[in-house]
C-alpha positions in Angstrom: -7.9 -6.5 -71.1 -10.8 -4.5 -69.5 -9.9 -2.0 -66.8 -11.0 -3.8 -64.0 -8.6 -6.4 -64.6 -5.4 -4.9 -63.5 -6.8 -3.6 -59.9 -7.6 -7.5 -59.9 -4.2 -8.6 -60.3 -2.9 -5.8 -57.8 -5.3 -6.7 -55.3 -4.5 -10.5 -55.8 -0.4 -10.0 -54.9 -1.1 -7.2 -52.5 -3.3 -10.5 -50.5 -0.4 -12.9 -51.2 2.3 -10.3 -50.0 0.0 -10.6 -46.7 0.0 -13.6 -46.3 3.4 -14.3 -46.7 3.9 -11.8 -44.5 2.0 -13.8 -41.6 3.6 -16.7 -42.2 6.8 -14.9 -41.7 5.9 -13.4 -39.1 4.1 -16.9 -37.5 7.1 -18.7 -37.6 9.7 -16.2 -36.5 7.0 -15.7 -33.5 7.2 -19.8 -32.9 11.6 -19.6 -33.0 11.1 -16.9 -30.5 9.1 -18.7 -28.3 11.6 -22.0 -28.9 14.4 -20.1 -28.2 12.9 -17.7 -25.2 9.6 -18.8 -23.8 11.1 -19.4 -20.2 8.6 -18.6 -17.5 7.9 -15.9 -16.0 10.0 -14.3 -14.4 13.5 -15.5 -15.7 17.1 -13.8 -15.0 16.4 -10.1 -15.1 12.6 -10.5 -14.5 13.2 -11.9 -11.1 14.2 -8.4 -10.4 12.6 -5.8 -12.6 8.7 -7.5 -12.5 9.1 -6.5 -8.7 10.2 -2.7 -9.2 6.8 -2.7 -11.2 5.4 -2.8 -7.5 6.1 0.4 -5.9 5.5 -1.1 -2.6 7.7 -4.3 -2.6 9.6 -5.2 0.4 9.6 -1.4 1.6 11.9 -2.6 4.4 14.3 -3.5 1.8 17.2 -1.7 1.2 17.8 -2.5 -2.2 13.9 -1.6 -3.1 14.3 1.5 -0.3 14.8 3.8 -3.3 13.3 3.3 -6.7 15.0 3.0 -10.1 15.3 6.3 -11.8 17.0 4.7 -15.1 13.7 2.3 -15.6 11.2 5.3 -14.2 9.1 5.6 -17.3 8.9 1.9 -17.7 8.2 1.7 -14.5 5.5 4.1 -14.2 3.3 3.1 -17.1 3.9 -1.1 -16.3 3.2 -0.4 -12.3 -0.7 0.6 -12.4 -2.1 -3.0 -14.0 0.7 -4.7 -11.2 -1.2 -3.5 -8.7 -4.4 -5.8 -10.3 -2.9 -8.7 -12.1 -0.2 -10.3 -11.2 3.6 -10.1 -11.8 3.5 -13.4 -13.9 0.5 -12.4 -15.9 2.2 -8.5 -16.8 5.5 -10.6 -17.5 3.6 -12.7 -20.2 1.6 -9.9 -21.6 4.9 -7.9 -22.1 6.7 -10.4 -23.5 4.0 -11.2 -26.0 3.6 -6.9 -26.9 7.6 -6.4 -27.4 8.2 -9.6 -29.3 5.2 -8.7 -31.7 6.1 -5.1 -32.0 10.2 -6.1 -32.9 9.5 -8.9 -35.2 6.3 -6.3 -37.1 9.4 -4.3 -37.5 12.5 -6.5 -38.3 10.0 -8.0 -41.0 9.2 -4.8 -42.9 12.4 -3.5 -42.3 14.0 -6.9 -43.9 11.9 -5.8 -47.2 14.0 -2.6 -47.6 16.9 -4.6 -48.6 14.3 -5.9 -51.4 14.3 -9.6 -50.3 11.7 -12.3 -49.8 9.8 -12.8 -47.0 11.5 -16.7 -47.0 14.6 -15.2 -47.1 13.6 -12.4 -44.1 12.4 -15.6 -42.0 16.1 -17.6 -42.5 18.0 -14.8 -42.4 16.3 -13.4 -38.7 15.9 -17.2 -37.8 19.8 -17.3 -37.8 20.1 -14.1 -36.3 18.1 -15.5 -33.3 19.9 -19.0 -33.4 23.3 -17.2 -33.0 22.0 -15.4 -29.7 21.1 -12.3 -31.4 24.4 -10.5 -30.6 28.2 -11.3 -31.5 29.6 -10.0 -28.4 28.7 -7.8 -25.3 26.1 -10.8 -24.1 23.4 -8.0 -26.2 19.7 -9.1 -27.3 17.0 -7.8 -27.8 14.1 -10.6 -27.7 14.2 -12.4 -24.1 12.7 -11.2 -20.9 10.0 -8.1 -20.3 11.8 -5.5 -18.8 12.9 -1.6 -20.0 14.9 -2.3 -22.7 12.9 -4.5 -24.9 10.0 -1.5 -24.6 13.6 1.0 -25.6 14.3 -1.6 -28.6 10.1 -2.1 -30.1 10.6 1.9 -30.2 14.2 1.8 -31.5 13.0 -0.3 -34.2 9.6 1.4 -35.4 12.2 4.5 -35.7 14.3 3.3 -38.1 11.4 2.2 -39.8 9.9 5.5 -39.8 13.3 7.0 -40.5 14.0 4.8 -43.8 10.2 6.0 -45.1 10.9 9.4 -44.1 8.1 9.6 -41.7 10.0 12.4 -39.5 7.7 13.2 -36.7 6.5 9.8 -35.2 9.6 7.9 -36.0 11.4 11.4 -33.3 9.3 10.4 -31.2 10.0 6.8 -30.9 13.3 7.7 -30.9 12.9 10.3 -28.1 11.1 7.3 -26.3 13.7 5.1 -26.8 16.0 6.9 -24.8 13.0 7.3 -22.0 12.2 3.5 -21.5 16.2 3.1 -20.9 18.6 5.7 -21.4 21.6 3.5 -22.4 20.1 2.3 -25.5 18.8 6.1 -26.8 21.8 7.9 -25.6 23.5 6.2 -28.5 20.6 5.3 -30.9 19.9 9.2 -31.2 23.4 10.4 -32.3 23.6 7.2 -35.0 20.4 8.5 -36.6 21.1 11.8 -36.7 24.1 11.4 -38.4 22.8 8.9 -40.3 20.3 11.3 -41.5 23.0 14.0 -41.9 24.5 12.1 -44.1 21.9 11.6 -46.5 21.5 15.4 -46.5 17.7 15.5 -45.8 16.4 19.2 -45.5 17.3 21.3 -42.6 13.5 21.8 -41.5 13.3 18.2 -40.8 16.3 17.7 -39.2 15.3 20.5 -37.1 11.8 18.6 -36.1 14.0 15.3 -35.5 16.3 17.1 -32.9 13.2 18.9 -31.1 10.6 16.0 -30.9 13.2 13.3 -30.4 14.4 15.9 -27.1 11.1 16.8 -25.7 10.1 12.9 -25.9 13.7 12.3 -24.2 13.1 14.1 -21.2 10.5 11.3 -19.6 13.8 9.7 -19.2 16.0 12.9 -18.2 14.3 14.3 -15.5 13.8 11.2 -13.7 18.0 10.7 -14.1 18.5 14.2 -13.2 16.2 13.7 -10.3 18.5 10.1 -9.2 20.6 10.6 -6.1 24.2 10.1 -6.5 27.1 10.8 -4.4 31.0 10.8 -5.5 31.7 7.8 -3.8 29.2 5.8 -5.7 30.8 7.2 -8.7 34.3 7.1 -8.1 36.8 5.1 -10.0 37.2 2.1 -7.6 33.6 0.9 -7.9 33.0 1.6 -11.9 36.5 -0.6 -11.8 34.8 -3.3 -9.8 31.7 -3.3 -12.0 33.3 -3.0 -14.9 35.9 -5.8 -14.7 34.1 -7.9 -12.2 30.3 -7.9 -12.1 29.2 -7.8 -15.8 32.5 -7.9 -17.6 30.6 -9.3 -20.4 28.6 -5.8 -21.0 31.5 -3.4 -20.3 35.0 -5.5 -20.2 35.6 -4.9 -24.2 39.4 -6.4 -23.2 37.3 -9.7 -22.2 35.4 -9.3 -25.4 36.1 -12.8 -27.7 38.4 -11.5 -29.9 36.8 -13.6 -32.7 33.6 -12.0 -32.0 35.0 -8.3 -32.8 37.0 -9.6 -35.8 33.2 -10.9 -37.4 31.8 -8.3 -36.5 33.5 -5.6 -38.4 33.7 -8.2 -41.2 29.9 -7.8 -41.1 30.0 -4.7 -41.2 33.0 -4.3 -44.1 30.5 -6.5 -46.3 27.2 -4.5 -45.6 29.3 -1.4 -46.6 31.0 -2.9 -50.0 27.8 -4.9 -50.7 25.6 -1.7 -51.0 28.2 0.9 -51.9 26.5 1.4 -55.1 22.9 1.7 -53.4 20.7 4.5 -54.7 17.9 3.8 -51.7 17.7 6.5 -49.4 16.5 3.8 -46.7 19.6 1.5 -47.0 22.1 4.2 -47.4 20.5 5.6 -44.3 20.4 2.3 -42.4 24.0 2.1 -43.2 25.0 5.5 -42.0 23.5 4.1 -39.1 25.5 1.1 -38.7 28.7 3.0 -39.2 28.4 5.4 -36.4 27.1 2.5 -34.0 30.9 1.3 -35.2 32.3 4.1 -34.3 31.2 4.2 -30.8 31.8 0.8 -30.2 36.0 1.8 -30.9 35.0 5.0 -28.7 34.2 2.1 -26.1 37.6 0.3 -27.1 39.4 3.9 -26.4 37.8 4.1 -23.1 38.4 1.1 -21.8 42.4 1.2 -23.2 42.6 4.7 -21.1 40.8 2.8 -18.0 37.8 5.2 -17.7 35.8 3.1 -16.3 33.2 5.4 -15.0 32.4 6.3 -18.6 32.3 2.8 -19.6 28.8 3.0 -18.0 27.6 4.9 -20.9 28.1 1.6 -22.4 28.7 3.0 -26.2 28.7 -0.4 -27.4 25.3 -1.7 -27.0 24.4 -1.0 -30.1 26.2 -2.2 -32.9 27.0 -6.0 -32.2 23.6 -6.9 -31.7 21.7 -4.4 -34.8 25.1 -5.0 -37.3 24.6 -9.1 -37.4 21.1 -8.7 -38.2 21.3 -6.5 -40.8 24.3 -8.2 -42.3 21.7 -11.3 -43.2 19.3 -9.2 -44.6 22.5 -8.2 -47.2 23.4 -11.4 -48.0 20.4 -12.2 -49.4 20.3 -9.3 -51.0 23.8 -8.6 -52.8 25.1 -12.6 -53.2 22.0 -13.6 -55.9 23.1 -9.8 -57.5 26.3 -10.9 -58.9 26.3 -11.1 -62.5 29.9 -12.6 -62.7 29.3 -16.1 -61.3 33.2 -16.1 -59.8 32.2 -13.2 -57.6 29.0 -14.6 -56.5 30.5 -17.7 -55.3 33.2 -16.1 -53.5 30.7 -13.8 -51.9 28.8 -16.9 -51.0 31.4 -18.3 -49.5 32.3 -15.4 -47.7 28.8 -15.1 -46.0 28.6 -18.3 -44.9 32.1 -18.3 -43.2 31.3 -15.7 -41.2 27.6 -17.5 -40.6 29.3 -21.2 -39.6 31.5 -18.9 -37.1 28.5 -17.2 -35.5 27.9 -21.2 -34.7 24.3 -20.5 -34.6 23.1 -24.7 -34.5 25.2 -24.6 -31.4 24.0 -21.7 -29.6 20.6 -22.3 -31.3 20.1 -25.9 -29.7 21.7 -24.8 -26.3 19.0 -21.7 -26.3 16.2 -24.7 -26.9 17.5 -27.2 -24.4 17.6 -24.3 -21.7 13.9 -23.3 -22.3 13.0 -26.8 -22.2 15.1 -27.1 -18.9 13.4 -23.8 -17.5 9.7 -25.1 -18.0 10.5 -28.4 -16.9 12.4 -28.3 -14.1 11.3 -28.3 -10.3 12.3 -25.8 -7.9 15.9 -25.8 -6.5 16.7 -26.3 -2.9 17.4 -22.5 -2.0 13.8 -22.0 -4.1 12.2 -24.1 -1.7 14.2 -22.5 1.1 12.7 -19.1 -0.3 8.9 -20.9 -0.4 9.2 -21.7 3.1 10.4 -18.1 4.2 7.2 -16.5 2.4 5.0 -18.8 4.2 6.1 -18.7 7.9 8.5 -15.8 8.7 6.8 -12.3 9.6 6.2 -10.0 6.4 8.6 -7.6 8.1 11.6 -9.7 8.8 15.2 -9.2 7.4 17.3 -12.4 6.0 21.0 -12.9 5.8 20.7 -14.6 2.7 23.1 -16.5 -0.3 24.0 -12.7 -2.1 24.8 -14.5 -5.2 21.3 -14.9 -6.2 19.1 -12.6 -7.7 16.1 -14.6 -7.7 15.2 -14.9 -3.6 13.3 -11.4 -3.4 10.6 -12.9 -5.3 10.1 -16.4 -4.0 10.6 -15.4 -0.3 8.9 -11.9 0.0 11.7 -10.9 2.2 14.0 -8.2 2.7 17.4 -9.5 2.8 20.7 -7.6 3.1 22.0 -7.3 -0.6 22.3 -9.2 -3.9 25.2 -9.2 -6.0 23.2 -9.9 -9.2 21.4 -6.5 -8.4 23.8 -3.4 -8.2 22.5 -0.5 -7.0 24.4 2.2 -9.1 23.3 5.4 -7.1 24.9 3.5 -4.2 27.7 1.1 -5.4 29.7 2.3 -2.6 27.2 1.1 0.2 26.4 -2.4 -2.2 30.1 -3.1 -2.1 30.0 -2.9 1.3 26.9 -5.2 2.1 28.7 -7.8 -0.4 31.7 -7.6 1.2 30.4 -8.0 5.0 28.3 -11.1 3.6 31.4 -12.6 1.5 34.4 -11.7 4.3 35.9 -9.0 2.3 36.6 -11.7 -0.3 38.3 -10.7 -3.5 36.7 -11.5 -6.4 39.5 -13.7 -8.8 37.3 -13.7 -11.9 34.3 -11.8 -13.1 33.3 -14.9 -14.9 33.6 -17.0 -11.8 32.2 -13.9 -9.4 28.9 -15.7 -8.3 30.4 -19.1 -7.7 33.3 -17.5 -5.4 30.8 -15.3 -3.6 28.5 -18.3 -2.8 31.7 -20.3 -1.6 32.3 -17.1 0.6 29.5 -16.8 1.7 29.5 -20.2 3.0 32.4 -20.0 4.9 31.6 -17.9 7.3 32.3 -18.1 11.1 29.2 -17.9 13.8 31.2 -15.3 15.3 31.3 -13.6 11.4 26.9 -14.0 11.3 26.5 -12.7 14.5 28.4 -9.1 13.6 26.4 -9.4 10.2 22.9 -10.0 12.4 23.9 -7.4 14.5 24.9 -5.0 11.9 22.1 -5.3 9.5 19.3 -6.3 12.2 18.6 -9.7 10.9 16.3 -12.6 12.3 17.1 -15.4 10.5 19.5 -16.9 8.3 20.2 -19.3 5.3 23.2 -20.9 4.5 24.6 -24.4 3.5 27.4 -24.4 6.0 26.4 -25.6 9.9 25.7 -23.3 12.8 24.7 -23.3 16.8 21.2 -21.9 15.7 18.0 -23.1 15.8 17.1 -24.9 12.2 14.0 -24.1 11.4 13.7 -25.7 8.2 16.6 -27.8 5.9 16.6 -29.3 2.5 19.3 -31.5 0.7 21.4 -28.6 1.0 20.8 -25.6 2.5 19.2 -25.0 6.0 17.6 -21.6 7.6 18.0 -20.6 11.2 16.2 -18.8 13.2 19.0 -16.2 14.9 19.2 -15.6 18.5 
């Protein structure tokens, strides 16, 4: 064999590593786009692609103050919004994030020393069983603060498992910067994680000051936030908590199920690669254990009722990264077994707790609803909307339906409030705008919260609008239910009056 021959044969499995790469990578790009290519905007878009704008709906009072927890992401997405449009930037970001996050999921699959076939299954299942066990988590959907938080999350546990110390800090840093509640818990896990693999003191030492100074993008600008007492007192976070997104914060109205598999998942990972000599997966499980451990801190919390520091929200983290790495090790430890009984129960084992992550189920419910999304035409309260942006003066205030979050961008109007949109600097004043438009109604069931404040809504009295115009200054209003006003304009179901 001549010399030259073996740099052949290297260079011949380094192309064929490539392109199995890109094929991974192509398809896992294609299940993202079945699963989440919506148009722009969708859910959270409707109200984040608009804070891009600094100068949206001035005369809003939701909009009246920026978003100090978003500022960074903010700041660098708002100069091309005020070029292209909202859709366009929406696209573009989607496209960056889901590019960057799969790039990394990929070549962080081959720590666990796995195929790229096996990578592509085990993250296609991931994605089929909506990314996250509980907590209503994800990571690839929408463009908004928190994907750009998890594409730099990611890169830094890349960097982290190749020991590349400084630029994986400061992705870390950033993490926290784009959107503080994913770093505030990201940085701890890795620096324990990294403490428990003992690296050298120097480094560490770099890790803690990079990863701060590229935190304080996101500091300052929540230092600089105006709060007051009375947004944070116990009664609101209670409200929020139990009634507006118990699915984030409510752990008591987590699926019991869900938190069961997950520290299954998590029990496997550990015993799977307890004899592991890799610094990388040893570190990436050192990770996965603290995210457990603030997760129960989030249990605590919620069993003492501390509901303000449930907004911390400890435990984002861990059932949305633990699942996905919990495929990777499958693949990994169940073809190790040397004793075929113990590989077949581990088999079994793994695809238990796969069939209860149901992920055909939640997989062909994900496609059917981006199928719905790009196919269907716009409801009557869109249309409602539509109207309002093209014959009502730019200036004018709306009582409108405060169950939606989506009216801001299809009527360019200020309207009173939206329940889909806290504002947390001023939960006290929200709660107060919801309950004038809703009659002081009590909410019954966070799960049911939109549907009951729409009924509310509904139900109010002439004599109830006329405070609520009076109060808030309002021209014109749109609602299902009949009213001595003019109608300016009426579909199947919901009508909009002019207000005298």
């Amino acid at each position: 064999m001549t010399n030259s021959e073996p740099a052949k044969i290297q260079m011949e499995r380094s192309k064929e590593s490539a392109r199995s790469f890109w094929l991974c990578f192509a398809f896992l790009l294609a299940a993202v786009f079945l699963f989440h290519g919506k148009p722009v905007p969708f859910s959270n878009e409707f109200v984040y692609l608009p804070r891009l704008d600094p100068y949206f709906l001035p005369n809003d009072w939701t909009f009246s103050q920026s978003a100090n927890e978003h500022w960074l992401f903010n700041f660098i997405f708002g100069f091309p919004a005020r070029i292209i449009s909202l859709e366009t930037i929406g696209w573009l970001g989607r496209i960056a994030v889901w590019v960057l996050c799969l790039h990394a999921i990929i070549k962080l699959g081959k720590i666990w020393e796995i195929s790229y076939s096996a990578i592509a299954l085990g993250v296609c299942v991931w994605l089929a069983s909506a990314q996250a066990v509980v907590n209503d988590e994800w990571i690839f959907g929408g463009f908004e603060a928190k994907t750009a938080a998890y594409a730099c999350l990611l890169g830094a546990l890349l960097g982290f498992s190749k020991r590349r110390i400084i630029a994986s800090a400061v992705l870390l840093g950033l993490s926290f910067s784009f959107h503080p509640a994913v770093g505030l818990w990201a940085i701890p896990a890795v620096g324990l994680a990294l403490l428990f693999e003992k690296i050298p003191t120097i480094d560490f030492v770099k890790v803690v000051f990079v990863t701060g100074i590229c935190s304080l993008f996101g500091l300052i600008a929540l230092f600089g936030e105006q709060t007051n007492a009375a947004a944070n007192s116990f009664e609101n976070w209670q409200f929020i908590v139990l009634y507006r997104v118990p699915w984030h914060l409510d752990l008591f109205s987590f699926s019991k199920l869900g938190i069961i598999l997950l520290f299954a998942m998590l029990i496997f990972n550990r015993f799977a690669l307890r004899q592991n000599k890799s610094f990388a997966l040893n570190f990436l499980l050192n990770f996965q254990l603290a995210l457990a451990a603030f997760f129960l801190f989030g249990l605590l919390l919620r069993w003492l009722e501390l509901y303000p520091l449930l907004r911390l929200m400890p435990m984002r983290l861990f059932p949305v990264l633990t699942p996905l790495f919990f495929m990777f090790t499958v693949f990994r430890a169940v073809p190790r077994f040397a004793d075929p009984r113990q590989k077949t129960a581990a088999a079994l084992i793994a695809f238990l707790m796969i069939v209860l992550l149901s992920p055909f189920g939640k997989g062909v419910a994900q496609i059917r609803e981006t199928v719905r999304a790009n196919s269907s035409e716009p409801d009557d309260l869109q249309q409602i909307a539509r109207w309002i942006a093209k014959n009502t003066q730019p200036d004018a205030q709306i009582i409108q339906p405060p169950h939606r979050r989506d009216l801001w961008y299809f009527s360019r109007r200020a309207q009173i409030v939206s329940y889909g949109y806290p504002t947390f600097n001023r939960l006290d004043q929200w709660r107060e705008r919801i309950a004038d438009l809703t009659a002081n109604h009590q909410i019954v069931n966070g799960e049911t919260a939109a549907e009951e404040i729409e009924k509310a809504y509904n139900q109010l009295s002439a004599e109830q609008i006329a405070a609520i115009k009076q109060k808030y200054a309002a021209q014109f209003l749109v609602s299902r239910a009949s009213y001595p006003f003019e109608v300016l304009f009426e579909t199947a179901t919901y009508k909009i009056y002019r207000l005298p």
